[in-house]
C-alpha positions as CSV (number, residue, x, y, z in Angstrom):
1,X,120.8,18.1,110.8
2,X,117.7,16.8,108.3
3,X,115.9,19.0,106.3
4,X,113.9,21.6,107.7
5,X,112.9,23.6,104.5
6,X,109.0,25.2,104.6
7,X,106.8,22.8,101.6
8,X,103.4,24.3,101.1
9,X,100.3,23.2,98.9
10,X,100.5,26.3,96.6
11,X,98.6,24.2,93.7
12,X,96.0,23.3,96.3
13,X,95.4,26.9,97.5
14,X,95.2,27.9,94.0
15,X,92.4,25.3,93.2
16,X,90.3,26.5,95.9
17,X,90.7,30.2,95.8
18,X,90.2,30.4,92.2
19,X,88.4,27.2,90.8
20,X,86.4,26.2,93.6
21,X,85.4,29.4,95.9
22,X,86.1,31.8,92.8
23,X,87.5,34.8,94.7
24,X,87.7,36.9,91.9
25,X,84.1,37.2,92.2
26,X,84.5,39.5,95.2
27,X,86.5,41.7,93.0
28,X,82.9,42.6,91.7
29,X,82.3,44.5,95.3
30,X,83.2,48.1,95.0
31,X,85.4,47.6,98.2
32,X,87.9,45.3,96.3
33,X,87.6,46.6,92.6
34,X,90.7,47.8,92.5
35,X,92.1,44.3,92.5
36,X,92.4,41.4,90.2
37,X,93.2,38.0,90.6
38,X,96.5,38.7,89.1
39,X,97.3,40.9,92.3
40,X,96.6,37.5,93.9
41,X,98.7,35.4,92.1
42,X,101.6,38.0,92.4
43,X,100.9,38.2,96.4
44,X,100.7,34.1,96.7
45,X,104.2,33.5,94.7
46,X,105.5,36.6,96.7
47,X,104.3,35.6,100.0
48,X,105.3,32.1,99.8
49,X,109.2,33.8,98.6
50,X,108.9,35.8,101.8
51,X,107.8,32.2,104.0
52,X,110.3,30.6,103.1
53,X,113.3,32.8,103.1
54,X,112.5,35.5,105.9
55,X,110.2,33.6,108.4
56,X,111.0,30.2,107.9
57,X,114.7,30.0,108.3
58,X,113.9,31.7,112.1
59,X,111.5,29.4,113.0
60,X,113.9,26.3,114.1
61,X,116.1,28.8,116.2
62,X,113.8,30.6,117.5
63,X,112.6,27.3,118.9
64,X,115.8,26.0,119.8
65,X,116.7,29.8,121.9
66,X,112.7,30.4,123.3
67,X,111.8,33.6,125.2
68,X,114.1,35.4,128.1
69,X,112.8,37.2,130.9
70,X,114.9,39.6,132.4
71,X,113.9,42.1,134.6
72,X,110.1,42.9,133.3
73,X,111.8,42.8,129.9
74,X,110.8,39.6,127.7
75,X,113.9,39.1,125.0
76,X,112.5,36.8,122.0
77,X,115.0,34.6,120.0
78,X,117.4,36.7,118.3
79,X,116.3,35.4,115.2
80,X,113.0,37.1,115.3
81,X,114.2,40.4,115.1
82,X,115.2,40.9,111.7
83,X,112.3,38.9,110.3
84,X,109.6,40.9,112.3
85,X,111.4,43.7,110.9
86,X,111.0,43.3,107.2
87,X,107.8,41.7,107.5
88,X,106.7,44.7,108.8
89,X,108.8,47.2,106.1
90,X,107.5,44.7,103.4
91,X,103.7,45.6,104.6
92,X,102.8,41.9,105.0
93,X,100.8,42.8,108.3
94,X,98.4,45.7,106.6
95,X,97.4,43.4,103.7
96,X,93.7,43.1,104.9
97,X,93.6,46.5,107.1
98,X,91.5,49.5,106.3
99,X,93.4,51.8,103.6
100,X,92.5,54.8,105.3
101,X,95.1,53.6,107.7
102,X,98.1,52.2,105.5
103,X,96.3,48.9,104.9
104,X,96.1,47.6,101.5
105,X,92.3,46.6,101.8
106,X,92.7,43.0,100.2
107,X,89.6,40.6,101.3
108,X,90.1,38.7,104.1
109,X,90.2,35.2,102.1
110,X,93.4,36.6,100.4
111,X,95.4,37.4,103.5
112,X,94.2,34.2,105.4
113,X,95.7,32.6,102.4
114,X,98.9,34.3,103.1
115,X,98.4,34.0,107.3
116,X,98.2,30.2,106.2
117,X,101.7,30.6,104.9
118,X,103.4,32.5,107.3
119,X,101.8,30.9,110.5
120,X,103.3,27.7,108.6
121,X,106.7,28.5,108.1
122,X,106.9,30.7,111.6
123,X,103.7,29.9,113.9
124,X,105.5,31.7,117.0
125,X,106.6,35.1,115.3
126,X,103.6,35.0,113.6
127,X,100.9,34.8,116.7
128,X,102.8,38.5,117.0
129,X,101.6,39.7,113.7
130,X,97.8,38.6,113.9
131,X,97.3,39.7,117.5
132,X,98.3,43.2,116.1
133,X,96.2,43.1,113.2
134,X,93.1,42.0,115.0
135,X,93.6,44.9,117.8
136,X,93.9,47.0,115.0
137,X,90.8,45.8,113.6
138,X,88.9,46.1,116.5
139,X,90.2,50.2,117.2
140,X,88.6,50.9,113.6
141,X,85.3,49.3,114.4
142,X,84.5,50.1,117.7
143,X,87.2,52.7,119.0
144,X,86.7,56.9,118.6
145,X,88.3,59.1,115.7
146,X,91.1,59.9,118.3
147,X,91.5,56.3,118.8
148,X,92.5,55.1,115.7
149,X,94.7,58.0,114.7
150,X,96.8,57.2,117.9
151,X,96.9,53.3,117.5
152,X,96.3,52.0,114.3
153,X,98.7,52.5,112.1
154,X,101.5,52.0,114.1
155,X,99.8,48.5,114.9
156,X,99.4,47.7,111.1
157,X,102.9,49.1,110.4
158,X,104.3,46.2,113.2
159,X,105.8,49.0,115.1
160,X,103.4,48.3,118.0
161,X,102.4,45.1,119.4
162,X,98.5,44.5,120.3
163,X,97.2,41.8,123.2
164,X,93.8,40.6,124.4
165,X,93.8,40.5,127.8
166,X,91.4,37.8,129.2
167,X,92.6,35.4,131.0
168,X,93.4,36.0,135.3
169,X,94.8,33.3,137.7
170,X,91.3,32.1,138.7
171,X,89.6,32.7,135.6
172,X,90.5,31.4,132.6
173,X,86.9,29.8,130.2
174,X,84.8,31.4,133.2
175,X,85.4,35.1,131.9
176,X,82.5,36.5,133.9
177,X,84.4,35.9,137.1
178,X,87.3,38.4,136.0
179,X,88.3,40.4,139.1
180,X,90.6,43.1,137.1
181,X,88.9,46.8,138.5
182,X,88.5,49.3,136.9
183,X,87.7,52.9,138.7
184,X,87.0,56.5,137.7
185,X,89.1,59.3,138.9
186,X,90.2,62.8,137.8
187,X,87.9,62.0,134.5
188,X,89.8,59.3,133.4
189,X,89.6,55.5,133.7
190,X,91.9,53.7,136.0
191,X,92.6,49.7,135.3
192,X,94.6,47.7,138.2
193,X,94.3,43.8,138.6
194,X,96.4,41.0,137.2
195,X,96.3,38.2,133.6
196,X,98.1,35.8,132.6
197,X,98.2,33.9,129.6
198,X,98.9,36.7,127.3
199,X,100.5,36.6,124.0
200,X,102.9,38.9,123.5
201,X,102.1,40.9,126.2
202,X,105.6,42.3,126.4
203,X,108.7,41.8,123.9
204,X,111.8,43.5,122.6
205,X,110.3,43.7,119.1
206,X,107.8,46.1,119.6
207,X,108.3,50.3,120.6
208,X,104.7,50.0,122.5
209,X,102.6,47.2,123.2
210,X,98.6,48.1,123.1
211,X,96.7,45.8,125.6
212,X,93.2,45.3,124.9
213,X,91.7,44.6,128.8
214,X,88.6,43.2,130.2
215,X,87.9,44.7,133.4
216,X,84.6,45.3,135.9
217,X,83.8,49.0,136.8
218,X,82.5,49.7,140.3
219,X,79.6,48.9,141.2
220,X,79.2,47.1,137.7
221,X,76.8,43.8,137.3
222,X,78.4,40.4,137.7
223,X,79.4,38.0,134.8
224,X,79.5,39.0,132.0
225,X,77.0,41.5,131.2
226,X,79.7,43.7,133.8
227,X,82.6,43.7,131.8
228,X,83.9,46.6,130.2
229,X,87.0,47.1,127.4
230,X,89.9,49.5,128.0
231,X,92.9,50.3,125.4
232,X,95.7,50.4,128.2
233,X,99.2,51.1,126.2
234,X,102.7,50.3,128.0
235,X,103.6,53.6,127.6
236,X,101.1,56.4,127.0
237,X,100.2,58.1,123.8
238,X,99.4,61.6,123.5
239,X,97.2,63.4,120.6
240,X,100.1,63.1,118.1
241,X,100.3,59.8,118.4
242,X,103.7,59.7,120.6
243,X,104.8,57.2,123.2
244,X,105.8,59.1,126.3
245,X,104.8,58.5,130.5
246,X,105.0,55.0,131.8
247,X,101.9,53.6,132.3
248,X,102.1,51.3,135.1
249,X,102.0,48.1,133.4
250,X,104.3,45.7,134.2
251,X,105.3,42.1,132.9
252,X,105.8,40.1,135.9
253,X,107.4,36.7,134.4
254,X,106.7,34.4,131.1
255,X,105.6,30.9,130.7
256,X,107.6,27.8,130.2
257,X,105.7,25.7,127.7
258,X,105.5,22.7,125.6
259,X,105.7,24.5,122.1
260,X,105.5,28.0,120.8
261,X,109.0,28.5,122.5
262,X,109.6,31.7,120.3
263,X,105.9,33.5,121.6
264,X,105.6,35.3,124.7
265,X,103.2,34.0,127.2
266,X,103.3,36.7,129.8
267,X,101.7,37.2,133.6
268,X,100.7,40.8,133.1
269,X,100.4,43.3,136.2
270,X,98.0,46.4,135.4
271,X,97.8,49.4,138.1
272,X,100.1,48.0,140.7
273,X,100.9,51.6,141.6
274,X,97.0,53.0,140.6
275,X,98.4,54.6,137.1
276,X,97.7,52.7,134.7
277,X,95.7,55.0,132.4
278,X,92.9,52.7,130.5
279,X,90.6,54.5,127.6
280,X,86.9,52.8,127.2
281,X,86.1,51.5,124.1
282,X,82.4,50.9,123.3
283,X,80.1,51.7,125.9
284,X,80.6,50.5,129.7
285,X,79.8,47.3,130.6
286,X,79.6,46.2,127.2
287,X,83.0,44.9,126.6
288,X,81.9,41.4,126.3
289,X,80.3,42.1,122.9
290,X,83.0,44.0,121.6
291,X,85.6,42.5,122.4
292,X,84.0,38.8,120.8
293,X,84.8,40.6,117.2
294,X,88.2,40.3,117.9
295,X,88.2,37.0,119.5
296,X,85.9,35.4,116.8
297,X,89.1,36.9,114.2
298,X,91.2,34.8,116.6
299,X,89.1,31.8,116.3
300,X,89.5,31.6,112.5
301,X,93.1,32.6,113.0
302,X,93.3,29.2,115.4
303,X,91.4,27.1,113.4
304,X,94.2,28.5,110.4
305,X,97.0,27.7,112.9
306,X,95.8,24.0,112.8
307,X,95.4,24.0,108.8
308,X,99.0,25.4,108.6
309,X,101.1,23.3,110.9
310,X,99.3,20.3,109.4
311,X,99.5,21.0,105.7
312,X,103.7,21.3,106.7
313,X,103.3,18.5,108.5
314,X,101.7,16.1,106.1
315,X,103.7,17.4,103.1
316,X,107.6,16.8,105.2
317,X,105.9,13.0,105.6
318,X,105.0,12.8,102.2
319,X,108.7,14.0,101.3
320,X,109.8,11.5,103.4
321,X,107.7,8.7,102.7
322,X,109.0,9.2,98.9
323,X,112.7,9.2,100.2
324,X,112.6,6.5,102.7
325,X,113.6,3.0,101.6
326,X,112.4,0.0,103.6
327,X,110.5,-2.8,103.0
328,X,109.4,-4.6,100.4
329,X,106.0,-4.9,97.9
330,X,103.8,-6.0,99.9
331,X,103.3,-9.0,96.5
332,X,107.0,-9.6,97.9
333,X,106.7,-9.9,101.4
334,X,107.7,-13.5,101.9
335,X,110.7,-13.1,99.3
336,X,114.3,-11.9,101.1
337,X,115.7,-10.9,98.0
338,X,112.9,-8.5,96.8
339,X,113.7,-4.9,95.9
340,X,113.5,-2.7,98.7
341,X,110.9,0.2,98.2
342,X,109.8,3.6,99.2
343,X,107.5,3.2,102.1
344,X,105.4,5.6,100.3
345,X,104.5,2.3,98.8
346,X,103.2,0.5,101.7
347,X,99.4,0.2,102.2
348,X,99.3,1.7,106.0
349,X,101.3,4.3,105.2
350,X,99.5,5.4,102.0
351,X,96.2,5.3,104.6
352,X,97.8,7.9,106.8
353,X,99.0,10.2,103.7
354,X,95.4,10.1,101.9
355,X,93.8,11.2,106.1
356,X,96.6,13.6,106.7
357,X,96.0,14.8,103.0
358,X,91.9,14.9,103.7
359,X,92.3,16.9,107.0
360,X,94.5,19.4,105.4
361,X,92.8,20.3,102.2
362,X,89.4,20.2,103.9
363,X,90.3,22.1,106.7
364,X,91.8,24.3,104.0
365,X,88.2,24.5,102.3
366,X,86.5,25.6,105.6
367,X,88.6,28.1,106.5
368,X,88.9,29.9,103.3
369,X,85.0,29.3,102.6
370,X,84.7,31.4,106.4
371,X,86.9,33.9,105.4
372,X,85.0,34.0,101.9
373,X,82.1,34.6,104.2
374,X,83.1,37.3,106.4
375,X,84.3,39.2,103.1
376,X,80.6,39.5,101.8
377,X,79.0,40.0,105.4
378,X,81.4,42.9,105.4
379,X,81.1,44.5,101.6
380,X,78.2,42.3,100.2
381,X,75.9,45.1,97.8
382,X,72.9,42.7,98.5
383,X,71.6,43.1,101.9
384,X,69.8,39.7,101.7
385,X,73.7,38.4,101.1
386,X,75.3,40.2,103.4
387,X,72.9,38.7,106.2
388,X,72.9,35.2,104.5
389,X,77.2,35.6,104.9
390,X,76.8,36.7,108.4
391,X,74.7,33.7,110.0
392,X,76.6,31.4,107.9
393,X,80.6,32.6,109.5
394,X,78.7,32.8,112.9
395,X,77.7,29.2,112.3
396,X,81.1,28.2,111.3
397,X,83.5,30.0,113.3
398,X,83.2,27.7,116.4
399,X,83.7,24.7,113.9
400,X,86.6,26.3,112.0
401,X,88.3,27.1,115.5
402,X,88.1,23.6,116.9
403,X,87.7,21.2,113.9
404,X,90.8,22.5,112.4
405,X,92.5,22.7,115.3
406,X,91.9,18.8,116.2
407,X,92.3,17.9,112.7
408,X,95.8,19.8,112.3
409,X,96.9,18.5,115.7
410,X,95.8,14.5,114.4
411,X,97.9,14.9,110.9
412,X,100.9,16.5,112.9
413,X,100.6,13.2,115.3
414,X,100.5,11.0,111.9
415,X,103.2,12.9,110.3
416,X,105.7,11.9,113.1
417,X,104.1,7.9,112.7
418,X,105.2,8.1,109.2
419,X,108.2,9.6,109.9
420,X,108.9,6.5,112.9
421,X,111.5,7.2,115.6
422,X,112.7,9.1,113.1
423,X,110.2,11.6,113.6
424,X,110.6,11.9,117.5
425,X,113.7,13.4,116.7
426,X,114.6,16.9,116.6
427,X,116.4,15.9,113.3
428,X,113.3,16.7,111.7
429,X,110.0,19.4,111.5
430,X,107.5,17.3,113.1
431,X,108.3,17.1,116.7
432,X,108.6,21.1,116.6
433,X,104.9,20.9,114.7
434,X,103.7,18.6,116.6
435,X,104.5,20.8,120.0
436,X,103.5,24.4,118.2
437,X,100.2,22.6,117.1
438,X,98.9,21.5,120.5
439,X,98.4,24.6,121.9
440,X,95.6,25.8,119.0
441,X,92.7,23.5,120.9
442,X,93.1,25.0,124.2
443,X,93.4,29.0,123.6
444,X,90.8,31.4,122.4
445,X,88.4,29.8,124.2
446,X,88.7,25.8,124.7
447,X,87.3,23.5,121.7
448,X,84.9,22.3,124.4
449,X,83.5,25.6,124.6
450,X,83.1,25.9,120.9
451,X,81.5,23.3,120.9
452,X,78.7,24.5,123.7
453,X,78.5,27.9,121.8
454,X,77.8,25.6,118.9
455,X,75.3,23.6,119.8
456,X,73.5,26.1,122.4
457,X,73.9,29.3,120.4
458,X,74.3,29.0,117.0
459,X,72.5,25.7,115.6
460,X,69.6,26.8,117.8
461,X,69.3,30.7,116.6
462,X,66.4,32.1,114.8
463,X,64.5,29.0,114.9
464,X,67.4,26.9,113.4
465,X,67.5,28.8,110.4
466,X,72.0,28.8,110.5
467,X,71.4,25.1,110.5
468,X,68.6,25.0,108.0
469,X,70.5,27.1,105.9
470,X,73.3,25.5,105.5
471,X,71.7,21.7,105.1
472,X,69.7,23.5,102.2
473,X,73.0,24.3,100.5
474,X,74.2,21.0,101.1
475,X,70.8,19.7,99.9
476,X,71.6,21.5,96.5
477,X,75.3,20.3,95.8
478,X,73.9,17.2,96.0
479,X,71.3,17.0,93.8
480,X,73.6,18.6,91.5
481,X,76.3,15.5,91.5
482,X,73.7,13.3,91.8
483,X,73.7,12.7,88.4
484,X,77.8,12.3,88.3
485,X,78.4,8.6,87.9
486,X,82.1,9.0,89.5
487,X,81.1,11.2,92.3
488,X,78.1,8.4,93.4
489,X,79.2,7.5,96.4
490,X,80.3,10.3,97.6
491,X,77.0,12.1,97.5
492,X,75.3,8.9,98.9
493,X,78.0,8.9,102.1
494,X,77.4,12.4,102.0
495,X,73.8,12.7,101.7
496,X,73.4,10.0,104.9
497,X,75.8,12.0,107.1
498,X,73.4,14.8,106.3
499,X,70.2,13.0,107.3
500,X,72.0,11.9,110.5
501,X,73.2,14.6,111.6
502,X,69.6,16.7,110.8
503,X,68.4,13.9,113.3
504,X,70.8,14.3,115.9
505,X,69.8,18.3,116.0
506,X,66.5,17.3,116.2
507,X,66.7,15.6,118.7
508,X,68.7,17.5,120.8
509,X,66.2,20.5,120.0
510,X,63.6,18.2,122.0
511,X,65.5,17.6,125.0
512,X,66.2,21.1,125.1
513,X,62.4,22.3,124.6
514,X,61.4,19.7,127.6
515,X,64.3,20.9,130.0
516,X,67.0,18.9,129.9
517,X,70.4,20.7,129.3
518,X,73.1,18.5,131.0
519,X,72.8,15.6,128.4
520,X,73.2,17.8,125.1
521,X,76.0,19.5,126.7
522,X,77.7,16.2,127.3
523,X,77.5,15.4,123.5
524,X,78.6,18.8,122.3
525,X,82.1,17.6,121.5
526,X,81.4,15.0,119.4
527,X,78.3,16.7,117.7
528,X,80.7,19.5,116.4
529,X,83.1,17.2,114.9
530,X,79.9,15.1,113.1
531,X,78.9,18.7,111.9
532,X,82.0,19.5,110.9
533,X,82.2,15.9,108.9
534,X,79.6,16.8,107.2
535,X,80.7,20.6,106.2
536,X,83.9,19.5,104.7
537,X,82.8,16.6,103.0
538,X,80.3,18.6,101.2
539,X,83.1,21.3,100.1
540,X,84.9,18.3,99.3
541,X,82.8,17.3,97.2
542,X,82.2,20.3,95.5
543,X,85.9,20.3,94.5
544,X,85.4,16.7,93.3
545,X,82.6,17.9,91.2
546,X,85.1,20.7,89.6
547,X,88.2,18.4,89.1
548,X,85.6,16.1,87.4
549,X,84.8,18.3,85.0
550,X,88.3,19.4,84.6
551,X,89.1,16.1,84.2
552,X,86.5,15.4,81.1
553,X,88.1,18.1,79.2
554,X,91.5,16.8,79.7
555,X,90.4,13.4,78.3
556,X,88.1,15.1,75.4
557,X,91.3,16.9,74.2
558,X,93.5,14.0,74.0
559,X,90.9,11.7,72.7
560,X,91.1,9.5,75.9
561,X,87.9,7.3,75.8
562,X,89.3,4.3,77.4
563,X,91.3,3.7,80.4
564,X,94.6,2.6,79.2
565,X,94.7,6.3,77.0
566,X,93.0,7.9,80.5
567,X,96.2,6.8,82.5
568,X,98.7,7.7,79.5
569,X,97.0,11.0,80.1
570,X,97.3,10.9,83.8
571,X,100.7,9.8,83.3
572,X,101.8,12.8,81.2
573,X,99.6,15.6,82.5
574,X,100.2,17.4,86.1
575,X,97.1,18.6,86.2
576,X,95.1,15.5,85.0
577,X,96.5,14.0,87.6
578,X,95.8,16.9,90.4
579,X,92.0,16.6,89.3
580,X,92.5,12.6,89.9
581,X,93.8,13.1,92.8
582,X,90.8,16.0,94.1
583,X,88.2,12.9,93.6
584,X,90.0,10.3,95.2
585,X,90.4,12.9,98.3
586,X,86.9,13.6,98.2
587,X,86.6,9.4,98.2
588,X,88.8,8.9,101.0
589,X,87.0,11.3,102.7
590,X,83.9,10.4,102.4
591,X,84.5,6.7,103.1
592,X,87.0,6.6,105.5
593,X,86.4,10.4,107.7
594,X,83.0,10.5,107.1
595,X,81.8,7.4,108.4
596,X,82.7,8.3,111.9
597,X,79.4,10.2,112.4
598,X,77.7,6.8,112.6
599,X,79.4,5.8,115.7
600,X,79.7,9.4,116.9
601,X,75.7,9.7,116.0
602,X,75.2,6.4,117.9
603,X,77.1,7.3,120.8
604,X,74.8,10.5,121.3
605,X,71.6,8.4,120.6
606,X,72.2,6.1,123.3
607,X,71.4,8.8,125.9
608,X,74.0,7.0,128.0
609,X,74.4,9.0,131.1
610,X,78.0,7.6,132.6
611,X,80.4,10.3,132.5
612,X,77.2,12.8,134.5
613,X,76.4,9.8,136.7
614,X,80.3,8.7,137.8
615,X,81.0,10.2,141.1
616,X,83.7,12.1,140.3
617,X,83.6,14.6,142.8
């Protein structure tokens, strides 16, 4: 069997917690002041100990031995079990959660740092840990006093599992045509209907699992605006917090699936006998909007999925493309006696490291920016801030959710080409990643529906301003760099990506003001991944404009005014060379990524009407 160790970017994450999105600032806040950003470094060395020896070495098992159902009883690979266990005991689930509650109240950018890790090195186990945590999340905000005493904490703590139940048979993106009832009687709610689709909606790891239900009240409006949110627990929990009665909620089989053999995908039965016991939370008929704060969580915890299994991904290939010998220079091609070289050496397969490479360190940026974000819409002082933080993670969250998602899908697909038949072997990470990754642009709401919530919702809100907003910031990085010699043409590649896309929204905004909807719906897709283009290549090139800098003051210590004592410095010095390395990223990027919102821009500009015109019905 090859090598199946966990490799993580921890220089990378480093950079862009500390150098680039400075997240000791938010140490500042009187919600995090207890920290420093050596608690971070002590949590990122610690957490990436607990990847790779706890989580990781279940991951390829748990793969290999998938999910059992026996009898209403799901058993999960054998291997999980201890590993749930400790990451649990070890308080690696409550890092983010509310204090008051056994959480250690660290911002949200430092534990999706960490979720980065562990989703990584054990994607399946764990989808387990951040459904909890989110259900969690969503009890303190929106549940009663009663509510949270009785769930939380045993949620946080791992000894509990929480869902999000969504999904039925004949409803799956269409959420306003859930059937699942919900009824009155004796003073109490009453749930019964049936889901599917949902993640660990029963296991052998968990004492109680805490379903989080969408269902329609009678007599309730239709769509949406009808749904209502129930906690419904497996087994119900009195005032002390104690599992006791059965509470009618079966699992009625698992799914068979592509990847994420080690997660649970159950068909959930709720009420067959008309007791199952369901507690509002919110107010009736407003589930919808309550229940979006924990799916918006999940959509950032997707879009992390993607940045995880890629980063692994891209960093086995680049193992292997070191270690590999085949081939010659290409100077040597037409010479049979030439010394045989690393294919790391070989043009096409330096192209795919630098894009694999791109995708995951600006996916990387995005996410943590967003998580950056929802720390100060959270615990900004500043009200003017706080508000400015929330547009912009409402803006982003549909991007995060399906750019990442695609983009950490594509590097998984060019790890395996770099790997070669090699690479469609089992003998090796990438297939597994591959399958676990293709999962993360369908759930949580489909990246076509990002997309439409994208384009329809978010770019147009409040007058544009998200949108305006954000080109502003964009406007300002790059009249900053403008000046930068090195950094030229990125900020002219960037700069014309911005001007397109502003055009494109335009656009859009007048077909929408004059009726037309059909058209700009067709083009969502491709407009979110030329807005997301144009997002990470301007955090890419505000690392570029840091590892410049760095970069000068490694070359004015050593003296280094030419280039032959620049590379002896390069040569000599890690770091020089990681700063290098930031700028040609930002490059690549910029040149090679970029670029595709000019045929993505002209695609949408030709108003072509095909794919609504084809009779496909």
């Amino acid at each position: 069997m090859a090598d199946h160790r966990f490799l993580y970017d921890l220089d990378d994450t480093r950079f862009v917690l500390f150098e680039h999105l400075r997240v000791q600032n938010l140490f500042e806040l009187p919600a995090f002041s207890s920290f420093e950003a050596s608690d971070v470094e002590l949590l990122l060395n610690e957490g990436l100990r607990f990847a790779r020896e706890v989580l990781a070495p279940a991951n390829l098992p748990g793969d290999r031995e998938g999910c059992r159902y026996e009898d209403g009883t799901v058993r999960v690979p054998q291997a999980f079990h201890e590993a749930y266990q400790k990451q649990g005991e070890a308080g690696w689930l409550a890092m983010t959660s509310d204090p008051e509650y056994g959480g250690q109240g660290l911002p949200f950018a430092v534990g999706a740092t960490l979720g980065e890790m562990f989703v990584g090195a054990n994607c399946s186990l764990s989808m387990l840990a951040g459904l909890s945590r989110a259900a969690a999340s969503l009890i303190i905000e929106h549940g009663t006093d009663a509510m949270r005493q009785k769930y939380v904490r045993p949620l946080i703590e791992g000894r509990w599992q929480g869902t999000m139940c969504l999904t039925e048979p004949h409803a799956g993106t269409a959420v306003g045509d859930i059937n699942t009832a919900a009824f009155r009687r004796d003073g109490k709610y009453y749930v019964r209907g049936q889901k599917i689709f949902i993640t660990g909606g029963e296991h052998d790891l968990a004492e109680n699992t805490i379903h989080l239900v969408l269902a329609r009240l009678e007599g309730a409006p239709a769509g949406t605006k009808g749904l209502s949110l129930f906690v419904v627990p497996k087994f119900r929990v009195d005032a002390q917090g104690r599992p006791g009665e059965f509470n009618d909620v079966v699992c009625t089989g698992i799914e068979e699936k592509l990847g994420i053999h080690g997660s649970p995908t159950c068909a959930m039965s709720f009420g067959e006998n008309d007791q199952c016991v369901g507690e509002l939370i919110g107010e009736e008929n407003d589930g919808m909007r309550v229940m979006f704060d924990m799916m918006n969580a999940a959509r950032i915890g997707v879009g992390l999925q993607g940045v995880a299994l890629g980063s692994w991904a891209y960093l086995t290939a680049l193992e292997y493309a070191r270690e590999r010998i085949q081939g010659v220079e290409t100077k040597n091609f037409r010479d049979p006696n030439a010394p045989r070289v690393p294919i790391v050496r070989h043009p096409d397969v330096r192209r795919m490291l630098a894009t694999m490479r791109a995708y995951s360190e600006g996916g990387r940026a995005l996410l943590l920016y967003a998580a950056m974000c929802s720390d100060l819409a959270d615990h900004a002082q500043d009200a003017e801030q706080k508000e400015h933080a929330q547009r912009r993670l409402d803006l982003l969250t549909p991007i995060c959710k399906a750019y990442c998602s695609d983009r950490g899908f594509e590097t998984a697909s060019l790890a395996l080409q770099t790997f070669g038949g090699h690479g469609y072997l089992k003998d090796y990470p990438v297939e597994q990643i591959l399958r676990d990754a293709r999962i993360a642009p369908i759930y949580e709401g489909t990246n076509g529906i990002q997309a439409m919530d994208l384009l329809a919702r978010k770019v147009g809100r409040e007058q544009g301003r998200l949108f305006i907003e954000l080109m502003a910031d964009i406007d300002a990085c790059l009249q900053r760099c403008g000046d930068r010699e090195r950094l030229a043409d990125i900020v002219q590649r960037v700069k014309a990506a911005k001007a397109q896309i502003e055009q494109t929204t335009m656009s859009f905004a007048a077909q929408q003001m004059s009726g037309e909807i059909d058209y700009p719906l067709l083009s969502a897709t491709p407009y979110l991944r030329m807005l997301g283009n144009v997002v990470v290549g301007w955090l890419l090139a505000q690392q570029a404009e840091i590892a410049e800098t760095r970069l000068g003051e490694k070359f004015a210590e050593k003296n280094a005014d030419d280039e032959a004592a620049q590379n002896e410095v390069l040569a000599n010095d890690a770091q020089a060379r990681f700063y290098a390395d930031k700028i040609c990223t930002a490059s690549f990027f910029a040149t090679n990524i970029l670029t595709e919102n000019q045929w993505l821009g002209a695609a949408i500009d030709s108003g072509n009407r095909a794919a609504l015109e084809t009779h496909w019905e």
